[in-house]
ChimeraX commands (.cxc) that place a marker at each C-alpha (Angstrom):
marker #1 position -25.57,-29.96,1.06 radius 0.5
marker #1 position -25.49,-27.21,-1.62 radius 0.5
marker #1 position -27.08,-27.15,-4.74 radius 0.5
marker #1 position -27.30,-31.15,-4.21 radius 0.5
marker #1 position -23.20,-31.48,-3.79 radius 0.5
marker #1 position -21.83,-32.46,-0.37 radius 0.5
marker #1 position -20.26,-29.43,1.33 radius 0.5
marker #1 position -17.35,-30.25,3.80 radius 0.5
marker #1 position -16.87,-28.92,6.65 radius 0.5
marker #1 position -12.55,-27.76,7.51 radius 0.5
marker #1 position -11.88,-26.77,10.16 radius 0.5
marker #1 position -8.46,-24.31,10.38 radius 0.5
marker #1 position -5.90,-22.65,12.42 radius 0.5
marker #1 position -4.67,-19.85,11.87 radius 0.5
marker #1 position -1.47,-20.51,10.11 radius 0.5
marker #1 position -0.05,-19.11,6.48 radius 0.5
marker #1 position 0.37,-22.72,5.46 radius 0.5
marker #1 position -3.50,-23.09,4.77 radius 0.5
marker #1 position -3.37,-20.05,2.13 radius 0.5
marker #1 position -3.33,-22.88,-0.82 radius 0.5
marker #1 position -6.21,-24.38,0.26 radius 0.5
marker #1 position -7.66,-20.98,0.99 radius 0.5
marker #1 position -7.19,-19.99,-2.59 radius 0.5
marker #1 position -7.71,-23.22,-4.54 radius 0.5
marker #1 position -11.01,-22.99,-2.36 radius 0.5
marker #1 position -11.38,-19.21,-3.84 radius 0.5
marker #1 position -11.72,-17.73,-0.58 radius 0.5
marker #1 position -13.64,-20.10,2.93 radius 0.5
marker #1 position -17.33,-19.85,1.98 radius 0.5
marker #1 position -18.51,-22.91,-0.61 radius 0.5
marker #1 position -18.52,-21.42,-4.00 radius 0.5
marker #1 position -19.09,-22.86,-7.80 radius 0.5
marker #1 position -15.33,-20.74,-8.43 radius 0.5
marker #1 position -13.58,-23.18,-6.26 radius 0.5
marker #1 position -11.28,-25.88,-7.69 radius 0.5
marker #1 position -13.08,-28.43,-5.36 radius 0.5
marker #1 position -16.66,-27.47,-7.13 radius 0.5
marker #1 position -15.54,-27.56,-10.53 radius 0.5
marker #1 position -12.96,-30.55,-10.61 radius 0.5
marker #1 position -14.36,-32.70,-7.95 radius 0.5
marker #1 position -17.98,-31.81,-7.48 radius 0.5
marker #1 position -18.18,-31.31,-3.73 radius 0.5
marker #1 position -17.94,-27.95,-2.26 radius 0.5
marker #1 position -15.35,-26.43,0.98 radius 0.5
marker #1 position -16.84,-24.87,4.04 radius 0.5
marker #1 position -13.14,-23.70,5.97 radius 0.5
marker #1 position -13.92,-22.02,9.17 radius 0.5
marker #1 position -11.06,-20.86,11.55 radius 0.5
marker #1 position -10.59,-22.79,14.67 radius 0.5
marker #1 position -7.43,-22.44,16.42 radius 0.5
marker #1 position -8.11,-24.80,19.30 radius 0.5
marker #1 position -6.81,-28.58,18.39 radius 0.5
marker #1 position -8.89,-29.78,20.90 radius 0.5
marker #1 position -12.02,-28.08,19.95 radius 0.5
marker #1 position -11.37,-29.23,16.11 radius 0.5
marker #1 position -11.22,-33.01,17.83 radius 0.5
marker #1 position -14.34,-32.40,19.64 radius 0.5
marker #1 position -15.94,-31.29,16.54 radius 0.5
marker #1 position -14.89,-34.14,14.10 radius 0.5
marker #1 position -15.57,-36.57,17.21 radius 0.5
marker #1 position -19.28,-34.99,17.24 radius 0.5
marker #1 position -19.88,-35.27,13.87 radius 0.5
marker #1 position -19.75,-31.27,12.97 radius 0.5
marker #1 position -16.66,-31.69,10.76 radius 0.5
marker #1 position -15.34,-33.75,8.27 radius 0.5
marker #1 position -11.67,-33.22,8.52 radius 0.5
marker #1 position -9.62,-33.28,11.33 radius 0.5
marker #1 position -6.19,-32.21,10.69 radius 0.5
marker #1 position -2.77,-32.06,12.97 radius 0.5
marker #1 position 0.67,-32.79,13.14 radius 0.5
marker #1 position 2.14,-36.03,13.86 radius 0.5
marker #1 position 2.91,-35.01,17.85 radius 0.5
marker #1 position -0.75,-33.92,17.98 radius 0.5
marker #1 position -2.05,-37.71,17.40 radius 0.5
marker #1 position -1.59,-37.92,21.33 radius 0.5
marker #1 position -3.47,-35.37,21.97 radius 0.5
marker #1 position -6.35,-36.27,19.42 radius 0.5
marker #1 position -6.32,-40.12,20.19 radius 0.5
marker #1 position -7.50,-40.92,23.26 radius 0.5
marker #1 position -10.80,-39.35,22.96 radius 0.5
marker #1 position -11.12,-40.28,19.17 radius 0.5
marker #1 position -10.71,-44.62,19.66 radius 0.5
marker #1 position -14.14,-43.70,22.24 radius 0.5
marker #1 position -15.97,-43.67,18.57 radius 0.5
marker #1 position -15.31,-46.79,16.84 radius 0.5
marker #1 position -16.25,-44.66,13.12 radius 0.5
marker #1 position -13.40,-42.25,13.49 radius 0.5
marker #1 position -11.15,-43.65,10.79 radius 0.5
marker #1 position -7.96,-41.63,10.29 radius 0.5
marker #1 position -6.86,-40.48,6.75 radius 0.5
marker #1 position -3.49,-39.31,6.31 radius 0.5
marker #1 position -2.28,-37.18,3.43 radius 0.5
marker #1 position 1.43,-35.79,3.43 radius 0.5
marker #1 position 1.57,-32.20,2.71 radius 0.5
marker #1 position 5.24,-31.45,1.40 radius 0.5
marker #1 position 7.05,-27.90,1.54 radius 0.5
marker #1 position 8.41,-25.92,-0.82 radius 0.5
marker #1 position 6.45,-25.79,-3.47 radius 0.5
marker #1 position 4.94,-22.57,-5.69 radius 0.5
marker #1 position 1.21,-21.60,-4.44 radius 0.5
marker #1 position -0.21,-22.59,-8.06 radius 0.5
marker #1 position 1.47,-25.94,-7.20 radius 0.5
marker #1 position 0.07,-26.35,-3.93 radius 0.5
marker #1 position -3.53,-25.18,-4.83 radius 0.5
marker #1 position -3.69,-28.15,-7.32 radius 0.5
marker #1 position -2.28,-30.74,-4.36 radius 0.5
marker #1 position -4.56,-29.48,-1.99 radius 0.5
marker #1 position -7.47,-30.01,-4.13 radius 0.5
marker #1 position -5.87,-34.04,-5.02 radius 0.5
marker #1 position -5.47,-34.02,-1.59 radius 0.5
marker #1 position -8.75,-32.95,-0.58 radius 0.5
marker #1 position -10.26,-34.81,-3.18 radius 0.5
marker #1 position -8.30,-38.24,-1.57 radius 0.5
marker #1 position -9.56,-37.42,1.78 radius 0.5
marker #1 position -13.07,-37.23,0.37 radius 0.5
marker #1 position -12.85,-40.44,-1.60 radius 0.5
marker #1 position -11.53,-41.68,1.91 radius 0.5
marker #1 position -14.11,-40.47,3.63 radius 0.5
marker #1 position -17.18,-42.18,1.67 radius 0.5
marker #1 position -15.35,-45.28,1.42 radius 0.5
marker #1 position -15.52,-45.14,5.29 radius 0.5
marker #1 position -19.03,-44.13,5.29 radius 0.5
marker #1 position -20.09,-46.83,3.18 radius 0.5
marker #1 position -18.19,-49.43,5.35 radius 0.5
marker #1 position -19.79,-47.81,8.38 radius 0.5
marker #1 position -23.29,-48.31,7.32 radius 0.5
marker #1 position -23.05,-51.50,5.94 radius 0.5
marker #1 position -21.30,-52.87,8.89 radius 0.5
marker #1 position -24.01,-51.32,11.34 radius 0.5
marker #1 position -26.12,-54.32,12.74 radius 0.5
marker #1 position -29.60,-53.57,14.45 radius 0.5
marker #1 position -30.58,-55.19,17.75 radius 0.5
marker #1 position -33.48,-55.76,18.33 radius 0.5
marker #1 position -34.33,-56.07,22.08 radius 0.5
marker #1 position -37.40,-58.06,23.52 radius 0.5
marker #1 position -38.60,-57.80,27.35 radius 0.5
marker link #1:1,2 radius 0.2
marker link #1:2,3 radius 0.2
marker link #1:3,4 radius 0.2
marker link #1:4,5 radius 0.2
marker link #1:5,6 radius 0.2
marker link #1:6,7 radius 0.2
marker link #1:7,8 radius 0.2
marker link #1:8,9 radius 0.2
marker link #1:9,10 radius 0.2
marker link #1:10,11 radius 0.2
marker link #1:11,12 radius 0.2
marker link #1:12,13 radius 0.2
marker link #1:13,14 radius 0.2
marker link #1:14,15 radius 0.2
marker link #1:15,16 radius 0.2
marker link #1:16,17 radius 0.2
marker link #1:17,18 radius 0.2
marker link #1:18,19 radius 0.2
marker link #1:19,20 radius 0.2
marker link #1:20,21 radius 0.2
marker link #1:21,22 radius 0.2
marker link #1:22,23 radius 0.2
marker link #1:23,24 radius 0.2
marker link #1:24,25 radius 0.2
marker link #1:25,26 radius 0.2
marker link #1:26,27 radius 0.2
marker link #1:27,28 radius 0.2
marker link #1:28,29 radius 0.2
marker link #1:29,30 radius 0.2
marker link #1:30,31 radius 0.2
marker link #1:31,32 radius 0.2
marker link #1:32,33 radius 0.2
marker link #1:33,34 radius 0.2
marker link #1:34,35 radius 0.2
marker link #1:35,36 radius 0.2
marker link #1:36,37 radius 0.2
marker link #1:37,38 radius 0.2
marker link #1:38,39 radius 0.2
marker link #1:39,40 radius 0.2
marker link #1:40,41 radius 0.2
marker link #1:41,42 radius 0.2
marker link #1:42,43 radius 0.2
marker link #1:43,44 radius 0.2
marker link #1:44,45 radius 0.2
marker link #1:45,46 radius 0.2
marker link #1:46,47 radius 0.2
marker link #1:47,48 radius 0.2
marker link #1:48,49 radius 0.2
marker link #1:49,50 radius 0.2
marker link #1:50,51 radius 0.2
marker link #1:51,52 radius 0.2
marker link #1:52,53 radius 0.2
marker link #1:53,54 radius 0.2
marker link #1:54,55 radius 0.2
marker link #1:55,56 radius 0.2
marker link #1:56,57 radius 0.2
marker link #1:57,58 radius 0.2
marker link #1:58,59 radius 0.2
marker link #1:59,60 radius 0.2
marker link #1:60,61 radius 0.2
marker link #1:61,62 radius 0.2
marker link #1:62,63 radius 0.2
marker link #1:63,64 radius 0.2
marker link #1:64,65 radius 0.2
marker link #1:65,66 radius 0.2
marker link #1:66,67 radius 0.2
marker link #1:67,68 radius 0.2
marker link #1:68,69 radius 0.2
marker link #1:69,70 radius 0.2
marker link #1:70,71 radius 0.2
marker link #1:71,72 radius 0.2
marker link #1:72,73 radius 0.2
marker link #1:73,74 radius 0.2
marker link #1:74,75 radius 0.2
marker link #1:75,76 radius 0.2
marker link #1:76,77 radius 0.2
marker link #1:77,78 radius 0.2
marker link #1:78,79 radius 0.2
marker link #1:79,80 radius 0.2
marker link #1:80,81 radius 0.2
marker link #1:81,82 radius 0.2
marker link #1:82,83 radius 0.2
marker link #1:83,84 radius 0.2
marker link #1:84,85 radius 0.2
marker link #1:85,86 radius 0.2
marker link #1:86,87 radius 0.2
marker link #1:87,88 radius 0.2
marker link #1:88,89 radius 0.2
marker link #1:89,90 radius 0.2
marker link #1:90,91 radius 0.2
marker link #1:91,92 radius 0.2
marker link #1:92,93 radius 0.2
marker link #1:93,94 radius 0.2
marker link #1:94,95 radius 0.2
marker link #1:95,96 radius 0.2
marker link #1:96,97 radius 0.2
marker link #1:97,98 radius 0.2
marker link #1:98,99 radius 0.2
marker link #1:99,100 radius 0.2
marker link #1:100,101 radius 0.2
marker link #1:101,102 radius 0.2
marker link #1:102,103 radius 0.2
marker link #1:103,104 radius 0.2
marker link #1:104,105 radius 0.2
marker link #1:105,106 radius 0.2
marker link #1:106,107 radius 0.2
marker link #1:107,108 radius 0.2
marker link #1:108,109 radius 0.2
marker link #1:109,110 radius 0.2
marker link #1:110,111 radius 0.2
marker link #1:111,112 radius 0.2
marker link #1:112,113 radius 0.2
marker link #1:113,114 radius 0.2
marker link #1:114,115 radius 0.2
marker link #1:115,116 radius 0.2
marker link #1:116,117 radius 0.2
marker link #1:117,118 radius 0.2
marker link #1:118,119 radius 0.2
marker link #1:119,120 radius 0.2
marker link #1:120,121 radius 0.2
marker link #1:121,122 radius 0.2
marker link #1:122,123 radius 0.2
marker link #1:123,124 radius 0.2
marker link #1:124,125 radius 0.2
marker link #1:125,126 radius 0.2
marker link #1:126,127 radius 0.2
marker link #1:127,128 radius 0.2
marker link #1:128,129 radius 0.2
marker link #1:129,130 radius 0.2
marker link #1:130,131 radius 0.2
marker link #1:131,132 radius 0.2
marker link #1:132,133 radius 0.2
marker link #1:133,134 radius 0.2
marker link #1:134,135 radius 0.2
marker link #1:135,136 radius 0.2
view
């Protein structure tokens, strides 16, 4: 948390295809200048990690909220994700193509989405967890 808004932790490789989200975020640190602050009210903590499996290990731990890939890397991500029953996979397309202006506002609905996504899932989690109570 920052300044009482949720601050979400990205994980990224290095790869010139993040440089929308890099600029719609105005740079990696949270800041009140990025798109995600001022239209959506959450801020974007993007820290460069370039090994897929430590991003899974990450988001499987709890230490990020995103976990990102290509469609070949689900088999790599997978079998050590469906160990955590809460891991619930969001998907958003990204397409290609498009000016940088363009993609800084889809990768803010984007982000946005997965956010949405992501407290909808939280909710479900908690209000599905059951307490046992034990007695010896």
């Amino acid at each position: 948390m920052k300044d009482g808004k949720l601050v979400v932790e990205f994980p990224i490789n290095v790869w010139p295809g993040w440089a929308p989200i890099i600029v719609a975020n105005g740079g990696l640190d949270p800041n009140d200048q990025s798109v995600f602050a001022k239209k959506y009210g959450f801020y974007v903590k993007l820290s460069i990690v370039d090994d897929p499996v430590k991003a899974r290990d990450l988001f499987a731990a709890g230490q990020s909220h995103i976990l990102w890939g290509t469609l070949d890397m689900i088999a790599l991500f997978a079998p050590e994700l469906v160990k955590d029953s809460r891991t619930v996979p969001v998907v958003c397309q990204q397409s290609i193509g498009r000016a940088v202006a363009t993609e800084s506002s889809r990768a803010a609905s984007c982000g946005a989405s997965m956010i949405s996504a992501c407290r909808a899932a939280n909710a479900r989690r908690s209000s599905s967890r059951k307490t046992r109570r034990v007695t010896t």
